[in-house]
C-alpha positions in Angstrom: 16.9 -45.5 23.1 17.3 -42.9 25.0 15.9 -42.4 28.8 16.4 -38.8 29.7 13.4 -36.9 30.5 12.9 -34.2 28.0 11.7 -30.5 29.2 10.6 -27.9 26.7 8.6 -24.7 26.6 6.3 -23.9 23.1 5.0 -20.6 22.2 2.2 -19.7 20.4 1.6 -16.2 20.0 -2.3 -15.7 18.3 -3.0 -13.4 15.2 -5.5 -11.3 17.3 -8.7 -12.3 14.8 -7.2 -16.2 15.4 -7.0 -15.9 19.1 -10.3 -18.0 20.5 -9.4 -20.4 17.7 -6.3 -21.1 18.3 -7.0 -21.2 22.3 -9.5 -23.8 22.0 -6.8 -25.5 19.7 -4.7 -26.1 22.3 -6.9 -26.5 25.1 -7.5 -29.6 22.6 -4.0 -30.5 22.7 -3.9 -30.9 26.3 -7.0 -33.4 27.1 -5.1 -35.3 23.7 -1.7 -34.6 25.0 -2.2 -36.1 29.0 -4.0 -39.7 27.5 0.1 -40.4 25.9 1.8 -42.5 27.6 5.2 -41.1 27.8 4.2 -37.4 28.8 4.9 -36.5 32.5 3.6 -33.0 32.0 1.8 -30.6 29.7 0.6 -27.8 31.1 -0.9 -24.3 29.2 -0.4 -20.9 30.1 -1.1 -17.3 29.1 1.3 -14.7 29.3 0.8 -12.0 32.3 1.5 -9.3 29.9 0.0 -10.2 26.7 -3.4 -12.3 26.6 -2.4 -13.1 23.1 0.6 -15.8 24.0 0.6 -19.3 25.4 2.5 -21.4 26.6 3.3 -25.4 26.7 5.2 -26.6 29.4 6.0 -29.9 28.5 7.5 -33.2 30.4 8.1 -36.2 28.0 9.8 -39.5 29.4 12.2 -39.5 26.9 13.4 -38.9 23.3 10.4 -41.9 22.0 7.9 -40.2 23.7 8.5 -36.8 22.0 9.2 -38.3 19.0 5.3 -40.2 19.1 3.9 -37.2 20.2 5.3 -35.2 17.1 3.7 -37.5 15.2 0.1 -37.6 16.0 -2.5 -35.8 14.1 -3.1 -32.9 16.5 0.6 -31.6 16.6 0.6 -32.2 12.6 -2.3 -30.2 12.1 -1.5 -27.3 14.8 2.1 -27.3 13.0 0.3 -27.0 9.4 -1.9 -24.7 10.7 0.7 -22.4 13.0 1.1 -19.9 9.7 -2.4 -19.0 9.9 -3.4 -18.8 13.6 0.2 -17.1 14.7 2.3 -13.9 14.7 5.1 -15.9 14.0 5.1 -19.2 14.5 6.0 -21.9 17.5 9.2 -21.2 19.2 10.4 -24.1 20.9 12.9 -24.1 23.9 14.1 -27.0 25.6 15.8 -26.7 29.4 17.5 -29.0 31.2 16.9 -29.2 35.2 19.5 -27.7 37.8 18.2 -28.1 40.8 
């Protein structure tokens, strides 16, 4: 088992017809998300720019608490369901803390 916090970023950008869907999608995801146990964070944001992105910046405990959250029914179904309410997918970028 591992205990190293885990830190990741998750982009969504919305097919422009998809966009209200897939926004109340993962404003879902977050009142789902913040019951688990093991997350420390997970907090959505919109892109400045580009009303069409969001963002998940997620805090897990460690590698078991990511791995749970993978599993459960919500992140299966927004995965499934990614082709069809995205541009392009979810990018996923993990970061490790520095200071």
């Amino acid at each position: 088992m591992s205990n190293q916090e885990i830190i990741m970023c998750a982009r969504f950008q919305a097919k422009r017809e998809k966009l209200e869907e897939l926004k109340g999608r993962l404003l879902e995801m977050v009142e789902l998300t913040s019951k688990e146990e093991g997350n420390l964070f997970y907090n959505l944001h919109i892109d400045n720019k580009d009303s069409t992105i969001f963002y998940f910046l997620e805090g897990w405990k460690n590698a078991e608490a990511l791995a749970f959250h993978d599993q459960t029914p919500y992140v299966r179904a927004i995965i499934a369901d990614a082709p069809e309410l995205t541009v392009d997918g979810i990018k996923v970028n993990f970061m490790t803390k520095i200071s």
